[in-house]
PASEBA-1860 file (N, C-alpha, C; in nm, 3 decimals):
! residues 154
1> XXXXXXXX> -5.838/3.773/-1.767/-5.828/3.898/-1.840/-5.749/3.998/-1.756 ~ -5.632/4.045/-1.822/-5.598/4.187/-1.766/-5.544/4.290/-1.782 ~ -5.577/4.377/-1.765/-5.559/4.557/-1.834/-5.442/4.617/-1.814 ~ -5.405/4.710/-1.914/-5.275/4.739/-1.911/-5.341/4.903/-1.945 ~ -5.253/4.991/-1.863/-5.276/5.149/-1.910/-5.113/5.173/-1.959 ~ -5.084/5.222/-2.059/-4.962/5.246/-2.119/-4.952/5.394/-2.169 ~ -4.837/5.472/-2.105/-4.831/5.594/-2.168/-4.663/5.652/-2.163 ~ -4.676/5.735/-2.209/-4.526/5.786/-2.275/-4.482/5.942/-2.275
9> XXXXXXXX> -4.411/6.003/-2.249/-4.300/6.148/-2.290/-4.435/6.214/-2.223 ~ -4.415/6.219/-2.114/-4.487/6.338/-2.010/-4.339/6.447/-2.024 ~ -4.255/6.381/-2.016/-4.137/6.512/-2.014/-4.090/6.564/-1.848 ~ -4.135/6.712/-1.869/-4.096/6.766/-1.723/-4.268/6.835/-1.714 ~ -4.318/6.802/-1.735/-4.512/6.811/-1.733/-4.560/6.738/-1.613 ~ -4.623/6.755/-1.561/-4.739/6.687/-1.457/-4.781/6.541/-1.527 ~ -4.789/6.450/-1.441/-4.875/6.375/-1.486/-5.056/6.435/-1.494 ~ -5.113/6.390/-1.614/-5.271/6.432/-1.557/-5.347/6.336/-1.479
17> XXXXXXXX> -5.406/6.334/-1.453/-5.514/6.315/-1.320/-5.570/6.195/-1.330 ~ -5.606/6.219/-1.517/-5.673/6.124/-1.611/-5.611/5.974/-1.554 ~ -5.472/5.975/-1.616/-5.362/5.876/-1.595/-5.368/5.792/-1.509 ~ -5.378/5.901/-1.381/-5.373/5.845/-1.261/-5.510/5.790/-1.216 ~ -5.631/5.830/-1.240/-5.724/5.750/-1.243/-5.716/5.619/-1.313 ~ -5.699/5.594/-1.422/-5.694/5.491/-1.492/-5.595/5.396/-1.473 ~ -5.500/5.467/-1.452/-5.386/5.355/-1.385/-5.436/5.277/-1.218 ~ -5.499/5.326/-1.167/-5.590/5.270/-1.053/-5.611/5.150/-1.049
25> XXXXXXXX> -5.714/5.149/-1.181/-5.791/5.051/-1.186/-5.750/4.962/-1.278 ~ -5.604/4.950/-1.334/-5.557/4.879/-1.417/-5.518/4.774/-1.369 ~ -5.465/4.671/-1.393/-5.417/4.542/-1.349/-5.265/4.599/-1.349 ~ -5.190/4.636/-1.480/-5.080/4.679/-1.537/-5.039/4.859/-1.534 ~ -4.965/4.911/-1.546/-4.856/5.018/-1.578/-4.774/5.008/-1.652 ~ -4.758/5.078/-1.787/-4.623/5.103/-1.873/-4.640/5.200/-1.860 ~ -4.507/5.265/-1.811/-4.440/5.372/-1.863/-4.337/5.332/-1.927 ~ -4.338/5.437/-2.082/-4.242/5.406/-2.163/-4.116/5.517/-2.210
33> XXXXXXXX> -4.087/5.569/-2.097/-4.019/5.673/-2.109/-3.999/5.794/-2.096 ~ -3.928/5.869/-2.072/-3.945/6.038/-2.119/-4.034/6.104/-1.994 ~ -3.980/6.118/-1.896/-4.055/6.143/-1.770/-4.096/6.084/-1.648 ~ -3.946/5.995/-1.628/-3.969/5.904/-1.502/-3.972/5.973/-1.404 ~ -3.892/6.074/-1.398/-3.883/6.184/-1.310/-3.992/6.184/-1.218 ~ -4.103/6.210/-1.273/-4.229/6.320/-1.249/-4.326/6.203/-1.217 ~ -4.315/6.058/-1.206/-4.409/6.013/-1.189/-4.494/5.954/-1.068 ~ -4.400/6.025/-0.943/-4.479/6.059/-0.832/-4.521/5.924/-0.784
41> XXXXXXXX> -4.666/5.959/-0.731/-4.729/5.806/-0.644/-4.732/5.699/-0.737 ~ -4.732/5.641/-0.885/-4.764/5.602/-0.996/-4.644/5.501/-0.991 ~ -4.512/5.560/-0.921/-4.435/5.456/-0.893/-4.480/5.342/-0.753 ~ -4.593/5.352/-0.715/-4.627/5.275/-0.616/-4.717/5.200/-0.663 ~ -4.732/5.186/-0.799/-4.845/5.115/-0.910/-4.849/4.930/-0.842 ~ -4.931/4.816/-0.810/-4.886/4.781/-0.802/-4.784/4.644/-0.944 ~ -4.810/4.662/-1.046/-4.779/4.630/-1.139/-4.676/4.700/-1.200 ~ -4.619/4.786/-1.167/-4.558/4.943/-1.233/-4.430/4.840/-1.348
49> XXXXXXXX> -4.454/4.833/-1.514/-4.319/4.837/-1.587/-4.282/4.972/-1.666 ~ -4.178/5.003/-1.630/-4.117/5.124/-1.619/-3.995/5.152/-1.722 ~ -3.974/5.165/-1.861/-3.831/5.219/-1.918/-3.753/5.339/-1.927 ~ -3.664/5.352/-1.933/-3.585/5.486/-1.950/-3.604/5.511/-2.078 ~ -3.630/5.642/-2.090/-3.635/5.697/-2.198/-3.509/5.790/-2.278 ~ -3.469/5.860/-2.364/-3.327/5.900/-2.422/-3.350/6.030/-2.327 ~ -3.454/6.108/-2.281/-3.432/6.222/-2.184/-3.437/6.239/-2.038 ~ -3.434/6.060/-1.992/-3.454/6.073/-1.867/-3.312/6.007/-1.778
57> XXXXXXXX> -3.329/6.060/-1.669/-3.208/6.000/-1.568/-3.235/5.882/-1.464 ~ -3.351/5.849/-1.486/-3.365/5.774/-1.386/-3.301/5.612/-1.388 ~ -3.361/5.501/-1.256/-3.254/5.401/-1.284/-3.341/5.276/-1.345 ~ -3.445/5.312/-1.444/-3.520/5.232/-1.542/-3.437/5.185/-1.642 ~ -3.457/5.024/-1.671/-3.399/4.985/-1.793/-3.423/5.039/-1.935 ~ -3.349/5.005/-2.017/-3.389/5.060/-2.156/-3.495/4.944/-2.241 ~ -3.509/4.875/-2.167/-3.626/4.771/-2.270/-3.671/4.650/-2.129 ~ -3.774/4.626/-2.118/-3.829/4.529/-2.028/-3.940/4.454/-2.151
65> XXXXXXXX> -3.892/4.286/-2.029/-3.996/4.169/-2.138/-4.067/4.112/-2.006 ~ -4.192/4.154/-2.014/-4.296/4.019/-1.961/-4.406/3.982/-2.002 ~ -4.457/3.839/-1.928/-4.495/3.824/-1.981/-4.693/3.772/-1.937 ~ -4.765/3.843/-1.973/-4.909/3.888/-1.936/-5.013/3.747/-2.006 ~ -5.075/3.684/-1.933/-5.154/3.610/-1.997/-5.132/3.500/-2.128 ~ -5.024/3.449/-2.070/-4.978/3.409/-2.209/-4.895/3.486/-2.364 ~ -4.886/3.587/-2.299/-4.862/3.752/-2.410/-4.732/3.802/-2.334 ~ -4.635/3.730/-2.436/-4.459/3.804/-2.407/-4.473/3.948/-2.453
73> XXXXXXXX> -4.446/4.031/-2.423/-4.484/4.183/-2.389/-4.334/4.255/-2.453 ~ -4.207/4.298/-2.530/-4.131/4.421/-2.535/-4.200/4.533/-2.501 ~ -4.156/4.577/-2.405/-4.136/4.729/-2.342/-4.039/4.834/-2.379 ~ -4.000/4.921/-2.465/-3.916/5.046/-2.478/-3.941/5.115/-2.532 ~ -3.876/5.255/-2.488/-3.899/5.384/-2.532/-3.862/5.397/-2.682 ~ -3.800/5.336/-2.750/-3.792/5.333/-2.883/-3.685/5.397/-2.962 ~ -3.611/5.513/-2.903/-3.518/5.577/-2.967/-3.388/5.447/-3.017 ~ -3.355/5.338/-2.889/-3.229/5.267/-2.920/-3.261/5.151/-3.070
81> XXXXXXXX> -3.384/5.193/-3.150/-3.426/5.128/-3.235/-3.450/5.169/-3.357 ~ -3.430/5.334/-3.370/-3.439/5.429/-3.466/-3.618/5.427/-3.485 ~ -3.713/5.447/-3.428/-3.821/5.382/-3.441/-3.917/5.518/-3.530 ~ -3.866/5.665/-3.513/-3.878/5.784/-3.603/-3.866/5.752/-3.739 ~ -3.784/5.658/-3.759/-3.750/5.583/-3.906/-3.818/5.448/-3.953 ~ -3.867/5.406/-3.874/-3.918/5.284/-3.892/-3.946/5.172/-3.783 ~ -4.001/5.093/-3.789/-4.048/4.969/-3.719/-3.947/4.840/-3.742 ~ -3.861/4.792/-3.824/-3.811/4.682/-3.895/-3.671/4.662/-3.755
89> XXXXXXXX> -3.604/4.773/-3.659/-3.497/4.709/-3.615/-3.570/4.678/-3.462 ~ -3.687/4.701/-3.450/-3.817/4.669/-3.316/-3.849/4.560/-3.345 ~ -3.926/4.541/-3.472/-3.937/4.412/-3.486/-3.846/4.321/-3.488 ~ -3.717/4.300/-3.533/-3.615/4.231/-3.506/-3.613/4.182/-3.419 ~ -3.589/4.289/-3.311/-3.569/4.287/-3.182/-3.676/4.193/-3.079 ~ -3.830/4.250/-3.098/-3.899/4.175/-3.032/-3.906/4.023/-3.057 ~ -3.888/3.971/-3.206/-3.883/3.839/-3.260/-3.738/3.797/-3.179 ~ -3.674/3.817/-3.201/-3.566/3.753/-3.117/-3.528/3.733/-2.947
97> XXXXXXXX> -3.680/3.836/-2.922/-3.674/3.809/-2.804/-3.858/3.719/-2.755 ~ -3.842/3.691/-2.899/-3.988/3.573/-2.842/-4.135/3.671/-2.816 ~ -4.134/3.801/-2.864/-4.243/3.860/-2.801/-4.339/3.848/-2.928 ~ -4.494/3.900/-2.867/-4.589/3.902/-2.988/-4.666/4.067/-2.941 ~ -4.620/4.155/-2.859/-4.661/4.269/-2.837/-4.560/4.336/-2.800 ~ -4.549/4.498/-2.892/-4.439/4.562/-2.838/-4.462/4.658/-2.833 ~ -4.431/4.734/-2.697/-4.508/4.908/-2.657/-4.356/4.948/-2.629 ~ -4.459/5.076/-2.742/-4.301/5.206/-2.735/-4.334/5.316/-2.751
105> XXXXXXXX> -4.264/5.411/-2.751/-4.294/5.540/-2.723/-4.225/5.638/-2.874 ~ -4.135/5.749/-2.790/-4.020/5.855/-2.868/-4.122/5.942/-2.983 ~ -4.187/5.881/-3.052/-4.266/5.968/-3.138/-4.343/6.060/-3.118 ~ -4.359/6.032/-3.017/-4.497/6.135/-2.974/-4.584/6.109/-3.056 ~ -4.655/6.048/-3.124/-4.772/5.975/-3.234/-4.830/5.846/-3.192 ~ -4.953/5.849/-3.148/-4.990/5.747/-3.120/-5.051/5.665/-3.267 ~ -5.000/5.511/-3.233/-5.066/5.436/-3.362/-5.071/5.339/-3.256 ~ -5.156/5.228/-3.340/-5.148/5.090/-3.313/-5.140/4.982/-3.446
113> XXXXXXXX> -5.021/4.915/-3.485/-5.019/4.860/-3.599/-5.005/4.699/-3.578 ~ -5.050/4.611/-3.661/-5.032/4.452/-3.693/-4.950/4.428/-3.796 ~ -4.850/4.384/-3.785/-4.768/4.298/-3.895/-4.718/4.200/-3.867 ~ -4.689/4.164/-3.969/-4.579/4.004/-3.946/-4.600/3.951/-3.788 ~ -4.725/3.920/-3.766/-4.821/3.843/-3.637/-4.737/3.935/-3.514 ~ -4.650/4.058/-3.517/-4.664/4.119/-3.448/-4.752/4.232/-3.425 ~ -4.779/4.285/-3.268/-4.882/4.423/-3.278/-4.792/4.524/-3.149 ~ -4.758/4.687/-3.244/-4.679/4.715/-3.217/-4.787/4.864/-3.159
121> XXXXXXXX> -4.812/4.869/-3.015/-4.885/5.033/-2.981/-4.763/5.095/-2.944 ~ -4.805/5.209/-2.980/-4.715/5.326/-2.888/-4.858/5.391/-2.836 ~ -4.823/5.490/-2.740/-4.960/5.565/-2.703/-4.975/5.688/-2.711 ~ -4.843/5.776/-2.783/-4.868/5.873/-2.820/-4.807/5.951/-2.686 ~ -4.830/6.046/-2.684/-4.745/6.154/-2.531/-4.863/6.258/-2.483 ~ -4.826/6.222/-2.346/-4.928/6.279/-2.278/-4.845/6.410/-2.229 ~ -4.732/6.437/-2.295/-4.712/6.612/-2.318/-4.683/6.647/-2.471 ~ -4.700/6.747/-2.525/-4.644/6.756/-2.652/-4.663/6.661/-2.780
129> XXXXXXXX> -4.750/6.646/-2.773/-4.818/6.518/-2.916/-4.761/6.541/-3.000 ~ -4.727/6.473/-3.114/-4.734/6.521/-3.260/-4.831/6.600/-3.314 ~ -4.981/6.487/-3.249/-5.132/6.504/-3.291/-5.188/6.665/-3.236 ~ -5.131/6.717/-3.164/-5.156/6.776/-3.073/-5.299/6.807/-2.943 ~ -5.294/6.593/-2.963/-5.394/6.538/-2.890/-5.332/6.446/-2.753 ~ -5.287/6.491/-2.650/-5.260/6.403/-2.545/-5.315/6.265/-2.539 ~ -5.251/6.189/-2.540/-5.259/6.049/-2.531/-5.235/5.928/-2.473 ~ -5.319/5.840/-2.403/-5.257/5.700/-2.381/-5.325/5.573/-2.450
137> XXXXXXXX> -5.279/5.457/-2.433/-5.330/5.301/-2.462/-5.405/5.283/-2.377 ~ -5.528/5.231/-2.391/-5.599/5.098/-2.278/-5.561/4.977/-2.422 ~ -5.504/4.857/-2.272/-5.501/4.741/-2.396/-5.566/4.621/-2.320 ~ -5.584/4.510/-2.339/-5.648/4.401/-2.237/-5.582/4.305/-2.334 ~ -5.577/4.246/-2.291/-5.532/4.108/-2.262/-5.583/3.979/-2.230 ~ -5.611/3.883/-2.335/-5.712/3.757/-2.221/-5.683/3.668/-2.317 ~ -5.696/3.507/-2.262/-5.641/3.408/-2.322/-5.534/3.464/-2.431 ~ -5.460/3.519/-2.435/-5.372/3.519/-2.528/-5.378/3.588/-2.649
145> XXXXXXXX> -5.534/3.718/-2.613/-5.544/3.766/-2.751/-5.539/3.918/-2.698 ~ -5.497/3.963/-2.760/-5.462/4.164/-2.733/-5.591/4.242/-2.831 ~ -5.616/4.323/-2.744/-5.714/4.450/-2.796/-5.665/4.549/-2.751 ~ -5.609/4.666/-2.833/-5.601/4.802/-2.773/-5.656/4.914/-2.829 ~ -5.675/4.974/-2.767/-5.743/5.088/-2.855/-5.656/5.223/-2.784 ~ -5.601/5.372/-2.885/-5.585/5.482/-2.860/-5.700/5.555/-2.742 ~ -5.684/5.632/-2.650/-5.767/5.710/-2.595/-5.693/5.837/-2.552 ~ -5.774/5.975/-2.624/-5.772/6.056/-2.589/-5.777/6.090/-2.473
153> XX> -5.710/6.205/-2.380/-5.689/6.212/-2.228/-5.769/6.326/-2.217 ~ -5.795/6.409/-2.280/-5.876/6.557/-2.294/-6.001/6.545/-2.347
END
C-alpha cells in the first residue's frame, strides 16, 4: 500500500503547514502545478512528482507518468488539455499513454470522477478555490486499486 498527497495552484501563496505535514508522512508528492516556485523544503520530498503549471517558471515537465503499485499514474496541470472545457482530450491522452489514474489541476475545483475505467482527481487549490474551500487529495493505492478522497485543508 502507498499514499499519495496531491495538490495544486498555491500560486505566489505560502504553502500551508497542513500540506507539509501530510506530505511527511506520505509515501508520494504531486504537485500539479501553479506554484513551483514557493515550494520550499517539499522539494526535498522523498518521492517529490512535480509538473509545470501555465503560471509557473520553473524546470518541471508539463505531464509526468509513473507508475505506483501496479497503477500507471498521468500527472499534469491540465491547461495543455483544455481541461476548463472538458475531460475527453485528458482522457485521450492518458489512454494512449497506458494510464488508469490521472491527477490534474488548472481549475481550481476539486472533483474526483470514474469513467471509461478511468479515475480522474484534481485536488482543487490550496490558494484561491473555486469552492472557496482550500484543498488537497489523499489517495492510496494497493494491489492495484485507487481510493481517493477530497480533504479540506481548513
Amino acid at each position: 500500500m502507498k499514499t499519495l498527497v496531491v495538490f495544486s495552484d498555491s500560486h505566489y501563496d505560502t504553502i500551508p503547514e497542513k500540506i507539509k505535514s501530510v506530505a511527511n508522512e506520505a509515501d508520494y508528492l504531486f504537485f500539479l502545478g501553479d506554484g513551483g516556485a514557493r515550494l520550499g523544503d517539499l522539494l526535498f520530498h522523498k518521492n517529490l512528482v512535480a509538473v509545470k503549471g501555465n503560471c509557473d517558471d520553473t524546470p518541471f515537465p508539463r505531464e509526468q507518468v509513473v507508475e505506483i503499485e501496479g497503477v500507471k499514474i498521468l500527472a499534469t496541470h491540465g491547461d495543455l488539455y483544455g481541461v476548463k472545457r472538458g475531460l475527453l482530450p485528458l482522457s485521450y491522452r492518458a489512454k494512449e499513454l497506458g494510464c488508469s489514474l490521472v491527477l490534474y489541476g488548472h481549475t481550481h475545483y476539486a472533483e474526483i470522477i470514474e469513467d471509461d475505467g478511468l479515475t480522474f482527481v484534481n485536488p482543487g487549490a490550496i490558494h484561491s478555490p473555486v469552492t472557496g474551500t482550500p484543498s488537497y487529495a489523499y489517495v492510496v493505492i494497493s494491489k492495484g486499486n485507487v481510493t481517493a478522497k477530497i480533504v479540506d485543508i481548513y
